[in-house]
N, C-alpha and C positions, 0 to 999 in steps of 0.2 A: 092311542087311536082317538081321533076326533068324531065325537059323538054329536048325530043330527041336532040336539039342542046347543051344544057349546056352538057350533057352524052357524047357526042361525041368530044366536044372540054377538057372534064376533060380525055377522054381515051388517046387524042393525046399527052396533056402535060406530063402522067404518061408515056407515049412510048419515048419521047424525052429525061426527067430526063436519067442522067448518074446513073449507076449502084449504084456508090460510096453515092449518095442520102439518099438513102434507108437504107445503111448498118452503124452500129454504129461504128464509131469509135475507134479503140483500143488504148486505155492509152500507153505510151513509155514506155516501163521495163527500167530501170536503176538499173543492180547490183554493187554492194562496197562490194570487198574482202577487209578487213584489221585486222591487228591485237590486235587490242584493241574494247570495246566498242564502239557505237556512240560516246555516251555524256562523254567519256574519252578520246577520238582520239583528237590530236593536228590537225588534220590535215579535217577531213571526215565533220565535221560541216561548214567548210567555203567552203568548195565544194558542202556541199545540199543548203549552200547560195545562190552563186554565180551561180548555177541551178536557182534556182527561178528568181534569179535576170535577167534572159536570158530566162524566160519566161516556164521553168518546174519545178513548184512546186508540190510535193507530193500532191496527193488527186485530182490536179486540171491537169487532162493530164499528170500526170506522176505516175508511179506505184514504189515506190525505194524496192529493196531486198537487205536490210542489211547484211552482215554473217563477224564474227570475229571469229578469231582464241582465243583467252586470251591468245596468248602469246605462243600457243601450236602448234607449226609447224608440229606436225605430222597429226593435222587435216583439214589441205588445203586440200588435196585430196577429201576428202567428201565434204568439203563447195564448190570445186569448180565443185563435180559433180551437187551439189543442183540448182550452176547457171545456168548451163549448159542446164538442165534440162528443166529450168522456165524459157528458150530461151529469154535472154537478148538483148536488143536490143544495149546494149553498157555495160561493166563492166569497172567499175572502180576498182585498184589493189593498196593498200595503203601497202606497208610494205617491207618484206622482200625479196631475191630472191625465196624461198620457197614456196610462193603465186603466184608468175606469172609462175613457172617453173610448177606446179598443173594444173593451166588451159590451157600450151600448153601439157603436158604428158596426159593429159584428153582429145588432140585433141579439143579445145573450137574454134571454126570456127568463134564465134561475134568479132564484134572490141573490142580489149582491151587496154587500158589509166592506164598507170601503174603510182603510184606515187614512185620512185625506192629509199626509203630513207635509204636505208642499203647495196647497192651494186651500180654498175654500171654496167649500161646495153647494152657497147658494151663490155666492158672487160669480163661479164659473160657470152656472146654471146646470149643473151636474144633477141637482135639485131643484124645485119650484119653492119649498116651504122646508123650513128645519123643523117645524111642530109636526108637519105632517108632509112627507115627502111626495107622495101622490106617483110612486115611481116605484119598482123594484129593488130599487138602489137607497138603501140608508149607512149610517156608521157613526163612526167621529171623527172628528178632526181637528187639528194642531192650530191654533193662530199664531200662524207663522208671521204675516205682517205685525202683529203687537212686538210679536219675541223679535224680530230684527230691531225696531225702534228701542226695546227698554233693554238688547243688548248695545246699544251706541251710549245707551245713558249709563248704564253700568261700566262700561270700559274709562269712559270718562270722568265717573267719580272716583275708578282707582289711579288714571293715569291723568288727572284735570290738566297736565302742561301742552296735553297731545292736541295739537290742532289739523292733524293730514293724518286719514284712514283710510289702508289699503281695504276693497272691495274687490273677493270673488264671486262673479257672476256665471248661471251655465243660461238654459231655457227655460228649464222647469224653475228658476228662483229669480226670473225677471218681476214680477209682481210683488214679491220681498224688497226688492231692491228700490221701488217706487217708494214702498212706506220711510224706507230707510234714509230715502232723499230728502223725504220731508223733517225726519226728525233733524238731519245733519244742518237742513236752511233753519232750523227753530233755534237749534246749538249754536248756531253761526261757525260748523266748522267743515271741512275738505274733504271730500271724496275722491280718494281713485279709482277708479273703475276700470277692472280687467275682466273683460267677458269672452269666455271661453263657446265654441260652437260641437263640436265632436269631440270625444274621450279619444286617446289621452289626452289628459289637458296638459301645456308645458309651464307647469309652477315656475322653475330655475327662471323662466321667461318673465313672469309675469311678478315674480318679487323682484327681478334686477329693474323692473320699471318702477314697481313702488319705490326702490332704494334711489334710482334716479330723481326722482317725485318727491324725494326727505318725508319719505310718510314717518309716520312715529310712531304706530299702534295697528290692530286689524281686528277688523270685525266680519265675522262669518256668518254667511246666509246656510239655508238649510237645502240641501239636495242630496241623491243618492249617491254621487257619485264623489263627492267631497266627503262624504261619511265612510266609504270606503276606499278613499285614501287618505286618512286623518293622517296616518305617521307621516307620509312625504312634505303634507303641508307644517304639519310640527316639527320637524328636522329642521326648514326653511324657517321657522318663526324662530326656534334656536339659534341658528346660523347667522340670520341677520340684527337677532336681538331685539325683535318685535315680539312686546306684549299685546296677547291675541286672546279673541273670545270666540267658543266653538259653540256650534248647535246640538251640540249630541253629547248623553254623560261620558263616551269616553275619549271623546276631544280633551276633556279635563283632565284625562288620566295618561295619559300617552304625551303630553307638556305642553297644551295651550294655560295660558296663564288661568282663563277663566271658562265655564261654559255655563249658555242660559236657556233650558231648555223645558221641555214637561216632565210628567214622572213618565218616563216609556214602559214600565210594567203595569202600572193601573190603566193606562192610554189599551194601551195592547190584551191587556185582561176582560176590559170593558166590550171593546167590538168583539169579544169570544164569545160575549156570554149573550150578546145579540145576535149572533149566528145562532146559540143555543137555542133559544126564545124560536125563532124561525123555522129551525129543525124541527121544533114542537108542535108548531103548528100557526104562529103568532104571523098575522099580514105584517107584510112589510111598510107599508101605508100608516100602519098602528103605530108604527117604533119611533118615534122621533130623532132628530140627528141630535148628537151633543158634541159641545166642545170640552175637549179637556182643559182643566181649571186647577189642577195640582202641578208648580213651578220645582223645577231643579237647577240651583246654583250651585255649579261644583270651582271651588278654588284651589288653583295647585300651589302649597307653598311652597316646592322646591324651586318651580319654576321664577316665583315671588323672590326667592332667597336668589340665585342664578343671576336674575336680573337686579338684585339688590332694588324690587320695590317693596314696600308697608304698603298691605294691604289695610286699607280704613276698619274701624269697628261698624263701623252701620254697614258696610258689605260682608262683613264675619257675620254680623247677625241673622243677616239672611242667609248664610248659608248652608246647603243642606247635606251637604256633602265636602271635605277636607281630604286631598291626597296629600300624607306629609312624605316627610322623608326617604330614603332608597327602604331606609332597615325597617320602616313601618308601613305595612302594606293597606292598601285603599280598602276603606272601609266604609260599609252603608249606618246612616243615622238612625238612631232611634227614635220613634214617633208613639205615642198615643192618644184613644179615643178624643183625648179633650186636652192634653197640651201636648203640645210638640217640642219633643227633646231634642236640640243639636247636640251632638258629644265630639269631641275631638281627643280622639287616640292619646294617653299621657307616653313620652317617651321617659325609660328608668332612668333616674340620674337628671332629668329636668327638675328645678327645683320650683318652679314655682310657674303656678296657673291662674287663671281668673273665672271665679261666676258671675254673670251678666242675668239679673231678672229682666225680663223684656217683657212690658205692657204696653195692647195700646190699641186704638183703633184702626192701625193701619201698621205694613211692614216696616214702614219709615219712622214709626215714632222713635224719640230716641231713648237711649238706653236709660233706665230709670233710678239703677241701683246698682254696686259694681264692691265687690272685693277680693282677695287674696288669701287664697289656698295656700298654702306651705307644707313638705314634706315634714313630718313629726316625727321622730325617730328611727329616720329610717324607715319605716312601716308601714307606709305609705301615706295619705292626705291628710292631714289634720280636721277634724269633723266638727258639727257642730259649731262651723264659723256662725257669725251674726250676719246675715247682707241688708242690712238697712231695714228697710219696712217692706218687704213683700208682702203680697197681698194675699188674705186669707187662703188654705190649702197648697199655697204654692210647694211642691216637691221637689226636692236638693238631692239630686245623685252624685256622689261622687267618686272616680274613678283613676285606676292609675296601671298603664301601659294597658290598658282595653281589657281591664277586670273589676268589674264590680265591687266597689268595697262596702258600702251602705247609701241607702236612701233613709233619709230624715225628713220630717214636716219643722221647719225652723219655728223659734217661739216668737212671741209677744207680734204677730202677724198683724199688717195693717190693713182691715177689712174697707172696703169701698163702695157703693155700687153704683160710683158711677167711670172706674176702671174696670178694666178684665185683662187675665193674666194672656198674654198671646204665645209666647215663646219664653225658654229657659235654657240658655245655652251654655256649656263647660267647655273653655278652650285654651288652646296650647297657647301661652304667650308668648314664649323662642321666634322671634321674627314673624309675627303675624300679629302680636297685639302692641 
């Protein structure tokens, strides 16, 4: 039985409680405009990570609304009135200019985190300032016009006889295509240019012209709809025996010879954690835009080997990524704080490897120091080789079929200051070095 004092002291506590008490909490909306699938985007899955990871995961305090285009730019207007709609508490914007330009012609008033992989957004005026965007609308974004030009320069230090490159063009990668022209008038070499209007595009069509054309080589611009159809276009670079360079890491993986791209999990991690900022309370005015500055060169040596090219050591050295063989599967490099490790997978029964010390002010410097690993008894790598004079602290990992055998600090180290060690790369010599 409830006694007039307990009634009196439960009415004061119910008077005191803050409003906020009583009312249920609403889930965060988090909308993603992009243009592919989830579970096909390079990009949209390491950003619903890297949410959770920061404490919003779907189902638990956060609500996500997904919407993709496939590829079909005339459908942003409708996806981005859907978000609009379903009053987003932050959209995320993964793709082209076509997609962020939909939610401000739609007037979208929420913070928008654009991920800008096919344009740039102060050159498109998507933004007024990268320091200070003075707009709703901030993120990152890809320089796509650099990565077209230094992927013409790189197809052409492995393939230097090729003087005619097939070009695919859509809409969203005409401004790619400019920069791209420029590099090829500096190279002094040939463009073909096939430009695509509406999806589907008809590839079969557009390589019997390069073939017509005696292209030699191909070079890929970056769009959505080429990245979700890498395989169709890499069957045809097979088929006609064009060594080709993709925009995306798994163009590399799926048989373009080459691909030149950003790191798309720190790209994609980064604009999460600027949404996060947002969520918090951070203006979006505050945030500044960045460009992603972490590169990924991925080389396929089967494709290398297929086509019977050697691929150069100054492009091994760069590279950050190696898909070998059928029997050895694609594997990510290892990296640390302060040197960065490339490793290349040892296959069993290969006898023999090389370390490469790479120093230098620049990715191009060249190779400073170079010797040969040999299997020792069977047992794996022989340790404790000597590589010349590296330079003090340098770290020697050595590895075989992608197991760790020992890391050693080498002796009699040649200290410097005025080198630095940049890179330290372990790799398969069988048809790559």
């Amino acid at each position: 039985m409830i006694t007039r004092r307990r009634f009196l002291l439960a009415s004061a506590a119910g008077a005191l409680a803050p409003p906020f008490a009583f009312a249920q909490t609403r889930p965060v909306k988090v909308g993603m405009l992009a243009s592919r699938p989830l579970e096909e985007s390079n990009y949209a899955p390491m950003m619903v990570q890297r949410l959770g990871e920061l404490g919003y995961r779907e189902g638990s305090g956060m609500a996500l609304e997904y919407r993709s285009s496939d590829g079909y730019t005339d459908r942003y207007p409708k996806l981005a009135r859907e978000l609009i709609d379903l009053r987003c508490d932050v959209v995320f914007v993964i793709g082209p200019e076509a997609a962020v330009r939909a939610l401000r012609e739609a007037r979208a008033l929420m913070p928008v985190v654009f991920l800008a992989i096919e344009y740039d957004p102060l050159e498109s005026g998507v933004v007024k300032s990268l320091g200070r965007p003075e707009s709703n609308m901030t993120g990152v974004y890809l320089p796509q016009t650099a990565m077209a030009a230094k992927r013409l320069e790189i197809m052409r230090e492995v393939v230097p006889s090729a003087q005619r490159f097939l070009v695919l063009v859509d809409a969203t990668s005409k401004g790619q295509l400019s920069a791209l022209r420029k590099a090829a008038a500096v190279a002094r070499v040939q463009l073909t240019v096939i430009e695509f209007t509406n999806p589907p595009y008809d590839y079969a069509a557009a390589f019997e012209a390069g073939r017509k054309a005696n292209v030699q080589a191909f070079v890929g611009l970056s769009t959505g709809v080429f990245a979700a159809t890498e395989g169709q276009i890499a069957a045809l670079l097979a088929q006609h025996r064009l060594a080709g360079i993709g925009s995306t890491l798994r163009m590399g993986q799926v048989g373009y010879l080459l691909a030149y791209t950003v790191d798309t999990s720190k790209a994609g991690r980064r604009a999460a954690e600027m949404g996060v900022r947002i969520l918090k309370g951070a203006k979006v005015a505050d945030i500044p835009v960045e460009q992603a500055d972490e590169f990924v060169l991925v080389v396929n040596a089967k494709t290398a080997k297929a086509f019977g090219i050697r691929i150069p050591e100054s492009v091994l050295a760069r590279a950050t990524r190696i898909v070998a063989e059928e029997s050895v599967r694609p594997f990510d490099l290892a990296a640390g704080p302060l040197i960065r490790v490339t490793l290349v997978e040892l296959v069993a029964g290969k006898g023999t490897c090389r370390i490469l010390n790479h120093y230098g002010p620049t990715e191009t410097t060249v190779v400073a120091t170079m010797c040969d690993l040999r299997q020792h008894h069977g047992n794996g790598l022989r340790q404790n080789v000597s590589i010349g004079r590296p330079i003090l602290n340098t770290t020697v990992a050595t590895f075989r079929a992608g197991r760790k055998l020992k890391i050693f600090r080498p002796r009699n180290c040649w200290n410097s200051s005025r080198l630095r060690l940049r890179k330290l790369f372990l790799m398969q010599v069988a048809g790559l070095v």
